[in-house]
FIDOGU-119329 format. One record per residue (C-alpha): chain; x, y, z. Coordinates in Angstrom, 3 decimals. Example, Ala and Ser with C-alpha at 12.3 -4.5 7.8 and 13.67 -1.06 7.14 Angstrom:
2
  unit      east     north        up
     A    12.300    -4.500     7.800
     A    13.670    -1.060     7.140
This chain:
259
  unit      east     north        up
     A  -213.173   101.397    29.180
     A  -214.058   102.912    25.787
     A  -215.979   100.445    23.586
     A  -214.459   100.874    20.306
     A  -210.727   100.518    19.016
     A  -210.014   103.255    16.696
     A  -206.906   102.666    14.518
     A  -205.343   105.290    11.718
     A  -204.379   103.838     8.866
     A  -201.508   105.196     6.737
     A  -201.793   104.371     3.060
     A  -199.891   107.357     1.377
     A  -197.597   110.623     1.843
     A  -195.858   113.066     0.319
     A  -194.445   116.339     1.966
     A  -196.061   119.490     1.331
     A  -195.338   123.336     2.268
     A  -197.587   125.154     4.232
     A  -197.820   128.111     1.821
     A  -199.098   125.322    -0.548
     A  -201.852   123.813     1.365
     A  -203.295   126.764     3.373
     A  -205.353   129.257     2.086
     A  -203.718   132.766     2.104
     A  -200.793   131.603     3.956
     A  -198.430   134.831     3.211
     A  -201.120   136.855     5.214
     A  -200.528   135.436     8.059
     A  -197.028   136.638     8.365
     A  -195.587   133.292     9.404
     A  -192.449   131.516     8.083
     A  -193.089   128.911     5.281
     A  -192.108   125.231     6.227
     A  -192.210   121.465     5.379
     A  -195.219   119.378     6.166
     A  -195.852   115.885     6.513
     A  -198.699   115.173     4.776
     A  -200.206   110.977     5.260
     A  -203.205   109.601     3.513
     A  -205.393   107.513     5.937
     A  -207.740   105.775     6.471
     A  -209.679   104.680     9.480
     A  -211.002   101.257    11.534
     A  -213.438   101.355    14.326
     A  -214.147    98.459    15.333
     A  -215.207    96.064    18.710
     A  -216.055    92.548    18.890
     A  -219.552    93.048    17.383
     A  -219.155    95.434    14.317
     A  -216.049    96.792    12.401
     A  -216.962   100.117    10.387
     A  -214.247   102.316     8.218
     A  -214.254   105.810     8.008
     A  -213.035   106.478     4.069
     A  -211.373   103.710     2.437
     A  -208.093   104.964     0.821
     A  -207.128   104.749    -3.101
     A  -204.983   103.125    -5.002
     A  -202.287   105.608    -5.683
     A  -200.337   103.665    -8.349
     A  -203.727   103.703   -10.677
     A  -203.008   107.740   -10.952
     A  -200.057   110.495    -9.786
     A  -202.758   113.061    -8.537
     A  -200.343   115.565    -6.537
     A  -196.931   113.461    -5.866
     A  -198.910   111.155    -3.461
     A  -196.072   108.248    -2.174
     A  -197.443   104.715    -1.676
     A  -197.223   102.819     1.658
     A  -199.221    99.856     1.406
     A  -202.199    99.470    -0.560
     A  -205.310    99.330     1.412
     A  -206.034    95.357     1.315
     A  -202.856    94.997     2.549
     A  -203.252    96.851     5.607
     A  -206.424    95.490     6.329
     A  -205.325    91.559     5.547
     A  -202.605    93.126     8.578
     A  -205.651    93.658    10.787
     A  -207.196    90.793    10.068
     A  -210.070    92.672     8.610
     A  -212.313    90.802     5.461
     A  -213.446    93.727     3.276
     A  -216.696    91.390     3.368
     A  -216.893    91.961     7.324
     A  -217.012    95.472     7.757
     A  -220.675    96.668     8.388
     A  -220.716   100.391     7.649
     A  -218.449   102.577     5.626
     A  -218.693   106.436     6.689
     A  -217.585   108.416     3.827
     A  -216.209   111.440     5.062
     A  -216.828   113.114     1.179
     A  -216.162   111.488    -2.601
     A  -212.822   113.098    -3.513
     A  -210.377   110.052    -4.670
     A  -208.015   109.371    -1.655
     A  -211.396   108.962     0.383
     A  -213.449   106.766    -1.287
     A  -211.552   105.226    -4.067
     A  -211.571   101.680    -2.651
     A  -214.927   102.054    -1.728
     A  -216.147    98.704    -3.820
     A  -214.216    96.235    -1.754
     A  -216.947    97.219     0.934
     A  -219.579    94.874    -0.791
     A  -221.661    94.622     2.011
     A  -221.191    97.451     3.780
     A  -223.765   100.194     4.458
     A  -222.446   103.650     3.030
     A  -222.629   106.564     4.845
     A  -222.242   109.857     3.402
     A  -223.664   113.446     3.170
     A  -226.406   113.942     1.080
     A  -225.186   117.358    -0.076
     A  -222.031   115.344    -1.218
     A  -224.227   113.293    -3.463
     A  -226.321   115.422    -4.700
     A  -223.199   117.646    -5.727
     A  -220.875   114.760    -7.173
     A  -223.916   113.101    -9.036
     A  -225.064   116.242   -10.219
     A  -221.581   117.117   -12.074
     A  -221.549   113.571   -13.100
     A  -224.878   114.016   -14.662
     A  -223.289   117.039   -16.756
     A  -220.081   115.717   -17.482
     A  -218.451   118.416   -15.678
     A  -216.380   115.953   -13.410
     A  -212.585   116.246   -16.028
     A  -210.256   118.640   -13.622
     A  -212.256   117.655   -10.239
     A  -210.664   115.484    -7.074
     A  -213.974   113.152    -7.725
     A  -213.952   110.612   -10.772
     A  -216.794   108.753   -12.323
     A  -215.173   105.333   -11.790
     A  -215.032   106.045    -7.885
     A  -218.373   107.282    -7.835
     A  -219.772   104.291    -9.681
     A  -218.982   102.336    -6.131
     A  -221.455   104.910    -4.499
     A  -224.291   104.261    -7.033
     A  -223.913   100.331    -6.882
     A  -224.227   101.075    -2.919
     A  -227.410   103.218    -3.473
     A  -228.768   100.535    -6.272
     A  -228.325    98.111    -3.894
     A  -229.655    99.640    -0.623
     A  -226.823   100.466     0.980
     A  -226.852   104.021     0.719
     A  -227.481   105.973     3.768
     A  -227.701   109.885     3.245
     A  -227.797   112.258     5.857
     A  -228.060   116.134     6.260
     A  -227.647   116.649     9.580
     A  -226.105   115.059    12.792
     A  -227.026   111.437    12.875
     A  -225.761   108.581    15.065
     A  -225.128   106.077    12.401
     A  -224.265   103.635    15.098
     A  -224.591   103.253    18.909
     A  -221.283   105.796    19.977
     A  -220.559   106.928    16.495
     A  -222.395   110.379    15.196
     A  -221.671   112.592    12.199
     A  -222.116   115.550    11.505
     A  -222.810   117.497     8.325
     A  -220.572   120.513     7.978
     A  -219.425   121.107     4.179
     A  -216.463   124.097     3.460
     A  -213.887   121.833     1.892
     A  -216.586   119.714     0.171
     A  -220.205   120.507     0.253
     A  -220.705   117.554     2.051
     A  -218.203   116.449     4.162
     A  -218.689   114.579     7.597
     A  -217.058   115.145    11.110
     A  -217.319   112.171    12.455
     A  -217.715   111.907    16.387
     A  -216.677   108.244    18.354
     A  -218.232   108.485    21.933
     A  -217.616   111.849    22.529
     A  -213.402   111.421    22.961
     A  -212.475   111.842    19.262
     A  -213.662   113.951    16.605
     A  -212.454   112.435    12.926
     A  -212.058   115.702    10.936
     A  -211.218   114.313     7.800
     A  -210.613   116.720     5.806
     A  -212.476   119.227     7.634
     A  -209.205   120.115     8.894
     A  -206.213   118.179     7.460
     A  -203.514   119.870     9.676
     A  -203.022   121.172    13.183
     A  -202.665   124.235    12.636
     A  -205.977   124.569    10.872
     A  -207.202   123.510    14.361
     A  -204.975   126.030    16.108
     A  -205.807   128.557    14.364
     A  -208.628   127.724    11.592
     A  -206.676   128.611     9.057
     A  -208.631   127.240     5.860
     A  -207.352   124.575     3.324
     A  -206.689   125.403    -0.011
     A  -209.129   123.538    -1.986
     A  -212.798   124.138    -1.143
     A  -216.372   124.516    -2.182
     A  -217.201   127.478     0.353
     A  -214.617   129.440     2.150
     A  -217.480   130.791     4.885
     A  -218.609   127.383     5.342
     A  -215.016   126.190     5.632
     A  -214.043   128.642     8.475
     A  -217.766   127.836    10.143
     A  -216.685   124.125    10.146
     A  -213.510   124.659    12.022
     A  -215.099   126.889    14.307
     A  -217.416   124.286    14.937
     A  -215.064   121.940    15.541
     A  -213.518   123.384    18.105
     A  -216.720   124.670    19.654
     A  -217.663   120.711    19.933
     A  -213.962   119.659    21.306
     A  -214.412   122.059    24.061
     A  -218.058   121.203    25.030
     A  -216.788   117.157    24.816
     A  -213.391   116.818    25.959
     A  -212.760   114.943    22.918
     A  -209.608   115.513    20.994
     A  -209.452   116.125    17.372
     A  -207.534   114.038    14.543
     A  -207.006   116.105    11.781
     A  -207.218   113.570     8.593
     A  -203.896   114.491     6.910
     A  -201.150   115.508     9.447
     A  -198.377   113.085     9.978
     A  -197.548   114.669    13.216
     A  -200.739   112.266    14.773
     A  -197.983   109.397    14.549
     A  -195.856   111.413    16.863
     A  -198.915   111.707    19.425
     A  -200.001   108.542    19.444
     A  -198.631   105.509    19.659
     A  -197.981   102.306    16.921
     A  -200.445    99.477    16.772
     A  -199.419    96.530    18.338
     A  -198.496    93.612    16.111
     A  -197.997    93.248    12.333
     A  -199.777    96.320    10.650
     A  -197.062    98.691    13.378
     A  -195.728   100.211    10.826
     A  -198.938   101.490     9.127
     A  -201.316   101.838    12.115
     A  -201.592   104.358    14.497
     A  -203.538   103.362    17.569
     A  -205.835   106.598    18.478
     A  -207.784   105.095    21.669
């Protein structure tokens, strides 16, 4: 039986076209189309430790690109009977707003995150060069109290942050964004790869740091689903809700149980 419970977390939408949120998409001669497009976040937890991977935003505090709310992420974790308080390690997958923006509920949680990340982020903090960016200085202000506070873990390369749960460093979208791995049956793309058909096909996202580092992280995703079995979640396609089933119980609506 696996050890942890893994539950998606839908916090947001909106519906995007494909020609919209994948790079290039007229070159690949392929009709246009709607897609689904949630904002998650993500609980593992077992009867000994409850982590999150990326904590959601609060979508009313800004319209960034038509984002719809659902419920606001203490809500859905009051639903899962989860205490902010409780949860022991927060893995953030990178610092753009929909990922960490509720990151200072987490007030005793140890942060996870890539060090390129921070050393990016901080560093255009540093020059005031954040106005225009998906990162804002209020958001990354939970990160420093984290790091003031010891709390801060930084990693740059593929680290087991706890027993069955490893991430991996691969950049492309953001130069430090996180795969992260839960005992080697699902790999948490984030926003590695946000849709399926970046899987499919590793078609890039739009928005990126490094388009060669991009492509090399969704080749290495799939490279690392075939050597494990495990199956990928892309971190914004609402077709995982058709593939998996509800949660059980009062946060059905929201959560998606993954395994």
């Amino acid at each position: 039986m696996s050890g942890l419970e893994v539950v998606q977390v839908r916090y947001g939408e909106r519906v995007t076209r494909k020609s919209a949120v994948l790079h290039d998409y007229a070159s690949y001669g392929q009709p246009d189309g709607d897609l689904q497009m949630d904002y998650n976040f993500w609980v593992l937890r077992d009867g000994s430790r409850t982590m999150l991977l990326d904590t959601g935003y609060d979508i009313a505090e800004r319209d960034w690109l038509g984002e719809q709310p659902v419920i606001p992420t203490a809500r859905a974790l009051a639903l899962l009977g989860i205490d902010p308080l409780d949860v022991s390690t927060v893995i953030a997958s990178h610092f753009h707003y929909d990922h960490i923006g509720h990151l200072g509920l987490f007030r005793n949680a140890e942060v996870v995150a890539g060090a390129a990340e921070y050393d990016y982020w901080f560093g255009k903090w540093r020059r005031a060069e954040l106005d225009g960016e998906f990162a804002t200085a209020g958001h990354l202000e939970a990160v420093r109290l984290a790091e003031q506070e010891g709390r801060l873990k930084l990693v740059s390369g593929q680290t087991e942050v706890s027993p069955g749960v490893t991430v991996h460093p691969v950049g492309g979208h953001s130069p430090g964004e996180l795969l992260t791995v839960v005992e080697e049956r699902l790999i948490m793309a984030a926003d590695a790869a946000h849709f399926y058909e970046q899987i499919e096909n590793e078609w890039p996202f739009f928005a990126f740091t490094d388009l060669d580092e991009m492509r090399r992280a969704l080749t290495f995703i799939n490279r690392l689903a075939a050597e494990t079995g495990a199956t990928v979640i892309p971190g914004h396609d609402g077709r995982v809700r058709d593939r998996f089933p509800a949660l059980a119980g009062p946060a059905a609506e929201v959560a998606t149980a993954l395994g």
